[in-house]
PDB file of N, CA, C and O in Angstrom, chain B, residues numbered from 101:
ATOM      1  N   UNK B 101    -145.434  -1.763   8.043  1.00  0.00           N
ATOM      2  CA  UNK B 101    -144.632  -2.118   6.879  1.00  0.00           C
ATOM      3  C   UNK B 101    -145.498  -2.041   5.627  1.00  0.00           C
ATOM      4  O   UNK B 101    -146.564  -2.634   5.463  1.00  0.00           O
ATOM      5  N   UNK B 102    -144.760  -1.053   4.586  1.00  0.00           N
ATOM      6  CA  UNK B 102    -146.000  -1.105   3.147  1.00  0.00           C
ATOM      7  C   UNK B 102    -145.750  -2.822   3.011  1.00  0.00           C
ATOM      8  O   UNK B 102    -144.889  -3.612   3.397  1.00  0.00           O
ATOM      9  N   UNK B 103    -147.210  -2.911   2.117  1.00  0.00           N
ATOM     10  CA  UNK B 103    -147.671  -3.574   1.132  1.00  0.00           C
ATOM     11  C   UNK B 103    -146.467  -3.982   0.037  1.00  0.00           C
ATOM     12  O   UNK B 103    -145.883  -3.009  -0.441  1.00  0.00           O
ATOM     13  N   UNK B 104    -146.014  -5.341  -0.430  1.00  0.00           N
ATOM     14  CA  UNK B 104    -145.362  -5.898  -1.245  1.00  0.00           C
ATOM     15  C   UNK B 104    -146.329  -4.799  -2.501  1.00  0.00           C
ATOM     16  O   UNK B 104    -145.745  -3.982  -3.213  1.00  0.00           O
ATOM     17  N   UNK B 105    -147.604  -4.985  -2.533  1.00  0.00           N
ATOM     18  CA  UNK B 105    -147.997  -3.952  -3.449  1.00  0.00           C
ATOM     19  C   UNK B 105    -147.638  -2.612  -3.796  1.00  0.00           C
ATOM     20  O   UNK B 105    -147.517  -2.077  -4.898  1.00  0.00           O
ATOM     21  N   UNK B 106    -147.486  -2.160  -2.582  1.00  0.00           N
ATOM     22  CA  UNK B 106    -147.290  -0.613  -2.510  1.00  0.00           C
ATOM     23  C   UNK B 106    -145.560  -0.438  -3.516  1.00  0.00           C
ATOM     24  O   UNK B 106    -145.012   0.242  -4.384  1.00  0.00           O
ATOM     25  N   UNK B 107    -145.343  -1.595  -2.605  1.00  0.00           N
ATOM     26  CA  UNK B 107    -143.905  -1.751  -2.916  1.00  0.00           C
ATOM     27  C   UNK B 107    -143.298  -1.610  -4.593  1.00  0.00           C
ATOM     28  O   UNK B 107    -142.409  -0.903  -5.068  1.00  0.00           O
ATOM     29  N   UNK B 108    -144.103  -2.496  -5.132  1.00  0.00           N
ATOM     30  CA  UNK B 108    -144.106  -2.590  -6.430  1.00  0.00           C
ATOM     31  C   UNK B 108    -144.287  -1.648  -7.332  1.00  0.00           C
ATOM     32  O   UNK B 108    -143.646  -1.483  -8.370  1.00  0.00           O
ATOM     33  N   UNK B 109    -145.694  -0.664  -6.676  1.00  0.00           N
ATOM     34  CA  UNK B 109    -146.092   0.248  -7.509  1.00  0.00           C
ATOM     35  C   UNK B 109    -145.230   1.599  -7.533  1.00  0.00           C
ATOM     36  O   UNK B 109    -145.339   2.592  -8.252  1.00  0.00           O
ATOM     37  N   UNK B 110    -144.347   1.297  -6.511  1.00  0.00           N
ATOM     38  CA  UNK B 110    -143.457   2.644  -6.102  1.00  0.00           C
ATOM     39  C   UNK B 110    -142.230   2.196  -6.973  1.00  0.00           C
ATOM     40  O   UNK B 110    -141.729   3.048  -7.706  1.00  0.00           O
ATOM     41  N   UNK B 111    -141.839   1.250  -6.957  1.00  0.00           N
ATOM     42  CA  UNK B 111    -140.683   0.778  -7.946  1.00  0.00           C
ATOM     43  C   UNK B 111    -140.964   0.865  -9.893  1.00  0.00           C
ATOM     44  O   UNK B 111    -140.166   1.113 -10.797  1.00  0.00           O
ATOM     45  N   UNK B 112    -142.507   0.521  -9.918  1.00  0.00           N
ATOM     46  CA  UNK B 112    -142.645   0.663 -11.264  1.00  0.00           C
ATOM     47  C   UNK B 112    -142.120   2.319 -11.847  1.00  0.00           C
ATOM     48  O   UNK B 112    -141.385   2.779 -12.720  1.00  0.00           O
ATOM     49  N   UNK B 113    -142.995   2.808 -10.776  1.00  0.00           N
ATOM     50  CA  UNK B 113    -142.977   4.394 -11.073  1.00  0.00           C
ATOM     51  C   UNK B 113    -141.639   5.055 -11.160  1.00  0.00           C
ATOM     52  O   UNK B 113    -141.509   5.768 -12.155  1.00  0.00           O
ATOM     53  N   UNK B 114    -140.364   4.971 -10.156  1.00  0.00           N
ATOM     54  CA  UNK B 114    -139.248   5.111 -10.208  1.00  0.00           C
ATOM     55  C   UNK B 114    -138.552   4.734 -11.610  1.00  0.00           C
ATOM     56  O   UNK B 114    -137.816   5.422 -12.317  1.00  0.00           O
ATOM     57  N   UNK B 115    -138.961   3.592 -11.761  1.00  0.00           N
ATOM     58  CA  UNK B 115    -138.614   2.456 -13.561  1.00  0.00           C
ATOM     59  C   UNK B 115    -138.969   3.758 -14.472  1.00  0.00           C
ATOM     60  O   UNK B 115    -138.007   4.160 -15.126  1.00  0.00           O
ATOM     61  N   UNK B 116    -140.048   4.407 -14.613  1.00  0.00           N
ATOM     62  CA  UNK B 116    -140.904   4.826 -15.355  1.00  0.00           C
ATOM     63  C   UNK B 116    -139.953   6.168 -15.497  1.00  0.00           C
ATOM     64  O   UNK B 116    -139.618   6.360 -16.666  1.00  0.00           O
ATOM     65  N   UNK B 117    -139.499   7.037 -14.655  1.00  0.00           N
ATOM     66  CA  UNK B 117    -139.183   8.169 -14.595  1.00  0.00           C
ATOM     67  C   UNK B 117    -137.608   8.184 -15.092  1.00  0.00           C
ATOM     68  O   UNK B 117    -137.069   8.862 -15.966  1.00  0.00           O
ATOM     69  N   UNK B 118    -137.213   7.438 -14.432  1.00  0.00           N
ATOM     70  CA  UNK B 118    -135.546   6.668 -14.997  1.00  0.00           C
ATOM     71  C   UNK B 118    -135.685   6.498 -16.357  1.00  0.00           C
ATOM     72  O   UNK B 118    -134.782   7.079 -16.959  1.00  0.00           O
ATOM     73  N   UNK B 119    -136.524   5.883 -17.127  1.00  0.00           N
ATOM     74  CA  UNK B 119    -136.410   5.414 -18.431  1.00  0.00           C
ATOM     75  C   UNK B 119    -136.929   7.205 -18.995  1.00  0.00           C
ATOM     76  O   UNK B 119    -136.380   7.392 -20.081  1.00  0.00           O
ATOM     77  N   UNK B 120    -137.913   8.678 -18.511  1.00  0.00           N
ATOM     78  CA  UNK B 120    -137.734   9.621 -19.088  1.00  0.00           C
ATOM     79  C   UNK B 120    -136.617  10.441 -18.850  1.00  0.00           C
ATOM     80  O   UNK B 120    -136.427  11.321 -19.690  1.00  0.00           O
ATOM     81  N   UNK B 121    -135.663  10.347 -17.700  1.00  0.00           N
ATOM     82  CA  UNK B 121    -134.752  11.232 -17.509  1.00  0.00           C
ATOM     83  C   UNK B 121    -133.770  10.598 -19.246  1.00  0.00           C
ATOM     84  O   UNK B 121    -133.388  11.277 -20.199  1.00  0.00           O
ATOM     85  N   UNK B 122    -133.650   8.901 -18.970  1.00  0.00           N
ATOM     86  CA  UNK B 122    -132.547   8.687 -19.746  1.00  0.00           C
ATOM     87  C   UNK B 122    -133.333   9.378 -21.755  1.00  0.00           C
ATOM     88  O   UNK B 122    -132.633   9.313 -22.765  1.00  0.00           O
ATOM     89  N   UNK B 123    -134.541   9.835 -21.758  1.00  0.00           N
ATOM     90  CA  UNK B 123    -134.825  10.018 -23.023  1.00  0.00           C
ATOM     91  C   UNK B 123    -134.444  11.431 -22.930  1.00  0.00           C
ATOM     92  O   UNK B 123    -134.286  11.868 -24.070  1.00  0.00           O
ATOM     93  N   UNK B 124    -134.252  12.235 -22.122  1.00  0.00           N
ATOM     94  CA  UNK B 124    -133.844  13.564 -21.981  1.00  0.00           C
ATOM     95  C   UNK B 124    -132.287  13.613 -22.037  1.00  0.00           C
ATOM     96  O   UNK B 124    -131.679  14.499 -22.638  1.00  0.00           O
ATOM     97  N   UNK B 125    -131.779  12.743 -21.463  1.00  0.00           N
ATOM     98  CA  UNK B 125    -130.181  13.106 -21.922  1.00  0.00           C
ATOM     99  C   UNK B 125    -129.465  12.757 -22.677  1.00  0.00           C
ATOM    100  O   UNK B 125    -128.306  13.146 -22.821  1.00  0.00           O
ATOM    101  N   UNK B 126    -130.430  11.410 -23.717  1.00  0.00           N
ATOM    102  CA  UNK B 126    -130.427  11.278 -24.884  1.00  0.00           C
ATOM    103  C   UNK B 126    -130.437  11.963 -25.913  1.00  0.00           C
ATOM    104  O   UNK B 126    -129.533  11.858 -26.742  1.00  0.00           O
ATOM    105  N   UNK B 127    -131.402  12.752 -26.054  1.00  0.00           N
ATOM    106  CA  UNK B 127    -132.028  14.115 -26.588  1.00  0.00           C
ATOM    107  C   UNK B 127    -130.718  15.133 -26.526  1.00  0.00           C
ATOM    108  O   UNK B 127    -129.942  15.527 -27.396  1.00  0.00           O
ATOM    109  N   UNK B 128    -130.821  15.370 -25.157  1.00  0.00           N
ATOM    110  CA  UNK B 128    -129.264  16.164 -25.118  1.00  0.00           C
ATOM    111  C   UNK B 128    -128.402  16.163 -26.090  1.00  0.00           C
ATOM    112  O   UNK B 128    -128.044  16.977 -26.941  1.00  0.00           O
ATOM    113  N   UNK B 129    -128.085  14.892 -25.748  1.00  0.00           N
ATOM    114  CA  UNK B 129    -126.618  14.160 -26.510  1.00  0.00           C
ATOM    115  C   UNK B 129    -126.494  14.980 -27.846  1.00  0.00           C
ATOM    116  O   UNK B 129    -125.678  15.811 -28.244  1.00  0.00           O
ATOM    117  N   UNK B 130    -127.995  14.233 -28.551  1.00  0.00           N
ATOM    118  CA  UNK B 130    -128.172  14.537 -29.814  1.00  0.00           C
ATOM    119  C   UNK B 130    -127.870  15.519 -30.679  1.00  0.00           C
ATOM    120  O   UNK B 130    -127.093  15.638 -31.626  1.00  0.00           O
ATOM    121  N   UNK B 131    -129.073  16.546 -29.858  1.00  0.00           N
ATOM    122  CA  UNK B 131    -129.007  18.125 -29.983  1.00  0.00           C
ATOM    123  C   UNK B 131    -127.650  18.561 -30.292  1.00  0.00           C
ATOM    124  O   UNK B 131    -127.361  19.006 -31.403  1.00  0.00           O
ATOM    125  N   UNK B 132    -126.559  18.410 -29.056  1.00  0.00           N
ATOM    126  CA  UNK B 132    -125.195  18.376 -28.919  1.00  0.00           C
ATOM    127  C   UNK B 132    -124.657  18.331 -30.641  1.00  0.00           C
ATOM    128  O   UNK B 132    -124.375  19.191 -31.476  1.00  0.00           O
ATOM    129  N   UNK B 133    -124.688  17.227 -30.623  1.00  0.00           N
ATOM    130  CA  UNK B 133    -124.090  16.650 -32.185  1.00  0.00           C
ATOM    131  C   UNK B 133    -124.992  17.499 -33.209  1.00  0.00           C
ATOM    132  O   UNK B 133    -124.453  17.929 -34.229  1.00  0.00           O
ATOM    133  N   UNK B 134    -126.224  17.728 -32.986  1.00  0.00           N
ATOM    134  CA  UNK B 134    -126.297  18.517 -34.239  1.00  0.00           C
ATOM    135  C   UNK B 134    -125.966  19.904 -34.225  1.00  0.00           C
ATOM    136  O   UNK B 134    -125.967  20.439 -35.334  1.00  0.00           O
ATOM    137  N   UNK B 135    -125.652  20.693 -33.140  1.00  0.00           N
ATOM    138  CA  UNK B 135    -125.376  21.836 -33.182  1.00  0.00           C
ATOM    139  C   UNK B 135    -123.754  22.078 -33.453  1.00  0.00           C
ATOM    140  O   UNK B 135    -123.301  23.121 -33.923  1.00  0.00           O
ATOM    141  N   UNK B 136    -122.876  20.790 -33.025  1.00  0.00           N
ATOM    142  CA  UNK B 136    -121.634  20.696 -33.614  1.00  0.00           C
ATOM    143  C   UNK B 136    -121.994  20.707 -34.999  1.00  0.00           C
ATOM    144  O   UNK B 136    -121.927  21.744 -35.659  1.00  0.00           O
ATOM    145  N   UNK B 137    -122.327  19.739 -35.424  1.00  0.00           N
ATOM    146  CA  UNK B 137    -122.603  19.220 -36.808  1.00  0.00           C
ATOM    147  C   UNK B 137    -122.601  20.710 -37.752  1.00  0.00           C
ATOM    148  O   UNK B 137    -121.817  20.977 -38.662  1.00  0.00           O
ATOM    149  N   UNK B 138    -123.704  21.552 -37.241  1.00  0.00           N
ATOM    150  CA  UNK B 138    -124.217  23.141 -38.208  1.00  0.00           C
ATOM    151  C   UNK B 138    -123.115  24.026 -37.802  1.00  0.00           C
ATOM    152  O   UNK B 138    -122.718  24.924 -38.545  1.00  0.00           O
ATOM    153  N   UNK B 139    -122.683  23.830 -36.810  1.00  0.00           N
ATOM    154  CA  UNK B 139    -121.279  24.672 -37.114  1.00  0.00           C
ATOM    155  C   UNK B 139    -120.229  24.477 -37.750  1.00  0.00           C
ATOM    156  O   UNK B 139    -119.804  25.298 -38.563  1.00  0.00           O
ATOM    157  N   UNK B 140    -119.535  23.154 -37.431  1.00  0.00           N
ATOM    158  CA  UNK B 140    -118.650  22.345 -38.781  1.00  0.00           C
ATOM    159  C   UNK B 140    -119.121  22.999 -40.087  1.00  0.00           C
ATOM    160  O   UNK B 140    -118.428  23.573 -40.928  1.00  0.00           O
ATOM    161  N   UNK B 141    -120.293  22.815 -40.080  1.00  0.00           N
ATOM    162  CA  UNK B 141    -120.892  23.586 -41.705  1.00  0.00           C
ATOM    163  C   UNK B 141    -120.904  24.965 -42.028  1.00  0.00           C
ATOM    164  O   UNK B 141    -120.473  25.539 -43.028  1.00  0.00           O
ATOM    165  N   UNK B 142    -121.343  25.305 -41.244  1.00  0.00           N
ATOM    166  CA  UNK B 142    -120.964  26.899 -40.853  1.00  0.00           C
ATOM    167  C   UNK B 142    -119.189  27.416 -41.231  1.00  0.00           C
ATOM    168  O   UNK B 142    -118.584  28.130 -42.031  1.00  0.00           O
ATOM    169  N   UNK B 143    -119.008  26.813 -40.451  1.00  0.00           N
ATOM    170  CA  UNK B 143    -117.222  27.291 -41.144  1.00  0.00           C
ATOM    171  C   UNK B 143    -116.748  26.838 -42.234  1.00  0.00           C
ATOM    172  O   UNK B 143    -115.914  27.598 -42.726  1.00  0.00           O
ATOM    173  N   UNK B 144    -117.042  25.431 -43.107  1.00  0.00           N
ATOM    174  CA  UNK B 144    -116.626  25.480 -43.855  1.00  0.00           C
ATOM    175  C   UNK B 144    -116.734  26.186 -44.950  1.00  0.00           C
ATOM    176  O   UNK B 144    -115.779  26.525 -45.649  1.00  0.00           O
ATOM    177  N   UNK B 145    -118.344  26.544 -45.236  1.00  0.00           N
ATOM    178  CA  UNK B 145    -118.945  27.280 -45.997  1.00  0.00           C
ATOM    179  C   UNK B 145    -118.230  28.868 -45.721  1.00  0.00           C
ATOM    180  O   UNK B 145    -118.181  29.758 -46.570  1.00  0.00           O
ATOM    181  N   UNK B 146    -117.735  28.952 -44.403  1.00  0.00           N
ATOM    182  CA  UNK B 146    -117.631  30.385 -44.245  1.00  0.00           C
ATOM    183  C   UNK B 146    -116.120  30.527 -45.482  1.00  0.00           C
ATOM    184  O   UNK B 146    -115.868  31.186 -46.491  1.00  0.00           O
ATOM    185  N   UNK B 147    -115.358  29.375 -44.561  1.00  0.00           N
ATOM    186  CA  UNK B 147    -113.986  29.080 -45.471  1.00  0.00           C
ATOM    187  C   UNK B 147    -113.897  29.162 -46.761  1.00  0.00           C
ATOM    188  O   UNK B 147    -112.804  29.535 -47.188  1.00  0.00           O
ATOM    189  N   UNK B 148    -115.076  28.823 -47.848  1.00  0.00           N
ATOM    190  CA  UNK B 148    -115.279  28.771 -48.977  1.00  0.00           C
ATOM    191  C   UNK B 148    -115.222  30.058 -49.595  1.00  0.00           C
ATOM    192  O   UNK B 148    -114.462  30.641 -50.368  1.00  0.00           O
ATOM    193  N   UNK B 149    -116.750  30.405 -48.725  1.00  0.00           N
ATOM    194  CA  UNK B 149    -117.027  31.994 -49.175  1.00  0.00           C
ATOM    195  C   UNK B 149    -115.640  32.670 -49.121  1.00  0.00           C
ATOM    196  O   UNK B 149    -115.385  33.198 -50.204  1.00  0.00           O
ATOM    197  N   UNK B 150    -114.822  32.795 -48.352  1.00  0.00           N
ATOM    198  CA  UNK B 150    -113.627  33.964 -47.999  1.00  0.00           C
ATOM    199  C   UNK B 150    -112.973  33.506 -49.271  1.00  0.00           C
ATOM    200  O   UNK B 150    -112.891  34.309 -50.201  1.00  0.00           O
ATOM    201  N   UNK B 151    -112.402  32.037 -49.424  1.00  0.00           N
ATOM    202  CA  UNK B 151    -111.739  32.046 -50.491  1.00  0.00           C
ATOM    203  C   UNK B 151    -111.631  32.720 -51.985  1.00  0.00           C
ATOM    204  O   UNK B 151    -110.616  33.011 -52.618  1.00  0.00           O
ATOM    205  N   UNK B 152    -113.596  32.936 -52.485  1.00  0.00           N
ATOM    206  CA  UNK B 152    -113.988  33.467 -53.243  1.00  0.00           C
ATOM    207  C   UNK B 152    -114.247  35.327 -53.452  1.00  0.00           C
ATOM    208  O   UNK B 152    -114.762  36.026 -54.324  1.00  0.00           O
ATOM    209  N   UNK B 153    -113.519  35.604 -52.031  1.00  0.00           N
ATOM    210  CA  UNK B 153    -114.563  36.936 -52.188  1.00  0.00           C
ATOM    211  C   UNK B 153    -113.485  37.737 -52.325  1.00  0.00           C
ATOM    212  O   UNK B 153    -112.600  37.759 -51.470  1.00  0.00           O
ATOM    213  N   UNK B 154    -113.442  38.722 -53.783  1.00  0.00           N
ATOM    214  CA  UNK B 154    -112.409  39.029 -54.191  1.00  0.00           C
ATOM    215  C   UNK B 154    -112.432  40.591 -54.315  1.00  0.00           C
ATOM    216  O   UNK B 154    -111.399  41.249 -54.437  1.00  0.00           O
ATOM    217  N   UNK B 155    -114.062  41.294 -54.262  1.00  0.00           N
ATOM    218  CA  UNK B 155    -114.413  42.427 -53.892  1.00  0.00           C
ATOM    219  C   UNK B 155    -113.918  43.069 -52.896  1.00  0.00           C
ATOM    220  O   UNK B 155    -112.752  42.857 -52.564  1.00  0.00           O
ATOM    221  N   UNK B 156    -114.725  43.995 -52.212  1.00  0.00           N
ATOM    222  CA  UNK B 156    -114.235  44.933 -51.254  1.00  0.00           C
ATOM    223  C   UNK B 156    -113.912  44.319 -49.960  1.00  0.00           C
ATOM    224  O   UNK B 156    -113.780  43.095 -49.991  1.00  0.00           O
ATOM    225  N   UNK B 157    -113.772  44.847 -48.944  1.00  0.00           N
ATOM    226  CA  UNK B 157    -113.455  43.726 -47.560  1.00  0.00           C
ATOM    227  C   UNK B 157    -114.582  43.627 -46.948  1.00  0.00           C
ATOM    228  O   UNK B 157    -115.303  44.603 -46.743  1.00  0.00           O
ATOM    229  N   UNK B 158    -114.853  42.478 -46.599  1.00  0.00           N
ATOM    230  CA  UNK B 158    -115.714  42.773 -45.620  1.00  0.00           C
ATOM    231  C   UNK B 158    -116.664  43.526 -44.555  1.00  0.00           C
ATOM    232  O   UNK B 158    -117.885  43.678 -44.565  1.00  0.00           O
ATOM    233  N   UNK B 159    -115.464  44.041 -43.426  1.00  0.00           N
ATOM    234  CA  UNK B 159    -116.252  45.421 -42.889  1.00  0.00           C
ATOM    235  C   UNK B 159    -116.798  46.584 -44.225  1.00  0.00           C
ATOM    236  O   UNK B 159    -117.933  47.047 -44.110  1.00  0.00           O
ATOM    237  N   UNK B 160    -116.224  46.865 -45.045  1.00  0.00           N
ATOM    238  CA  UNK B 160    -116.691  47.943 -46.073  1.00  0.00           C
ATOM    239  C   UNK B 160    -117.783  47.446 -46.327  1.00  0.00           C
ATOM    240  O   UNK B 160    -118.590  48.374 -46.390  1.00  0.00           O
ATOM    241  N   UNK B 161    -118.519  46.004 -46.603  1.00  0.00           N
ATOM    242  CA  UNK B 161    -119.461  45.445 -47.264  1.00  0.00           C
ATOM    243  C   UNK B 161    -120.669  45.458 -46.568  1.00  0.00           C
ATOM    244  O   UNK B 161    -121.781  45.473 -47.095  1.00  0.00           O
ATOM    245  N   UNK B 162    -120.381  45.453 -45.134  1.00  0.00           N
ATOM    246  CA  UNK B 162    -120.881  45.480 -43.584  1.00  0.00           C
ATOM    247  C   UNK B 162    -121.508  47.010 -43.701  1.00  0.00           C
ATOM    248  O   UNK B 162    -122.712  47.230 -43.572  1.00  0.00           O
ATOM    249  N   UNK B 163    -120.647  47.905 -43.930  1.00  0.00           N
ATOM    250  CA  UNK B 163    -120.823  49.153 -43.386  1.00  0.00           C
ATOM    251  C   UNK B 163    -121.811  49.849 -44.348  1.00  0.00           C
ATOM    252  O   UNK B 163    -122.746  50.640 -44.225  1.00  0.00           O
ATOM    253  N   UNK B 164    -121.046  49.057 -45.593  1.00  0.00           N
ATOM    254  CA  UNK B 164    -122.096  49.862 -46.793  1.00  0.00           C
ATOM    255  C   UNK B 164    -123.434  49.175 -46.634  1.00  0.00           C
ATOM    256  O   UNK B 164    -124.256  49.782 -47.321  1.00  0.00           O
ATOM    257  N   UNK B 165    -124.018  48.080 -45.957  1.00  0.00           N
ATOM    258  CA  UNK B 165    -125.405  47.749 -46.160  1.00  0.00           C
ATOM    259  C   UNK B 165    -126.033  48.124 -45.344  1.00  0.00           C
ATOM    260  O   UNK B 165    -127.255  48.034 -45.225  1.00  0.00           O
ATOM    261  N   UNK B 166    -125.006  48.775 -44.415  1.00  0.00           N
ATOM    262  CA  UNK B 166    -125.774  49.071 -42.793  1.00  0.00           C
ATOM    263  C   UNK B 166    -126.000  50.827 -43.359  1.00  0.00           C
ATOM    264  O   UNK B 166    -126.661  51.519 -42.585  1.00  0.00           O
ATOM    265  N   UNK B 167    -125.635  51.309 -44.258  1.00  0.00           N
ATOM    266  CA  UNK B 167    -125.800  52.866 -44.417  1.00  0.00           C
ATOM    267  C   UNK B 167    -126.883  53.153 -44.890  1.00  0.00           C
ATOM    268  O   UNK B 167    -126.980  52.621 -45.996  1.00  0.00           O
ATOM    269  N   UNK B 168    -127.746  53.713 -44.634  1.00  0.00           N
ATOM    270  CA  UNK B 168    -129.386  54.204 -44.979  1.00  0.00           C
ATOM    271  C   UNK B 168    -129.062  55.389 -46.085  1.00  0.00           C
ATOM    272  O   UNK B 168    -128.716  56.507 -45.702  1.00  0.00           O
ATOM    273  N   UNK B 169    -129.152  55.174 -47.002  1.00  0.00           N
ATOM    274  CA  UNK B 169    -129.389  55.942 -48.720  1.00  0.00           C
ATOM    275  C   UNK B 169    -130.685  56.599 -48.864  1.00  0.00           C
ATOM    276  O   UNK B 169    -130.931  57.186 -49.918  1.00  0.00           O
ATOM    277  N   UNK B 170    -131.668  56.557 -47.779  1.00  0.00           N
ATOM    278  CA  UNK B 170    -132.939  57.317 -48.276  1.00  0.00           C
ATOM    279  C   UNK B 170    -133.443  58.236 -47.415  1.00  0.00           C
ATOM    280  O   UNK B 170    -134.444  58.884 -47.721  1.00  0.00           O
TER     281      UNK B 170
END
């Protein structure tokens, strides 16, 4: 039969690893919310821009920067 010691030191360690899993799916979480967060922003800004853009269309704007002139 282990050691009440052994015992202990195997339980601390378990404690120990439990408390990094939960900082990792914490982290997760987070990440999560901020990558929602920059997209929310992302569209609204996109929403803005469209409202304003009164020039050519888009793909034309696309196509003309993608065309090599030299």
């Amino acid at each position: 039969m282990e050691s009440i010691g052994a015992i202990k030191k195997h339980l601390d360690y378990m404690s120990h690893e439990i408390v990094e899993i939960k900082k990792l799916i914490v982290g997760l979480e987070s990440d999560k919310q901020k990558s929602n967060r920059a997209w929310d922003d992302l569209m609204s800004v996109s929403d803005q821009i469209s409202e304003k853009w009164t020039e050519v269309s888009a793909a034309d704007e696309i196509t003309s920067q993608r065309e090599k002139t030299w």
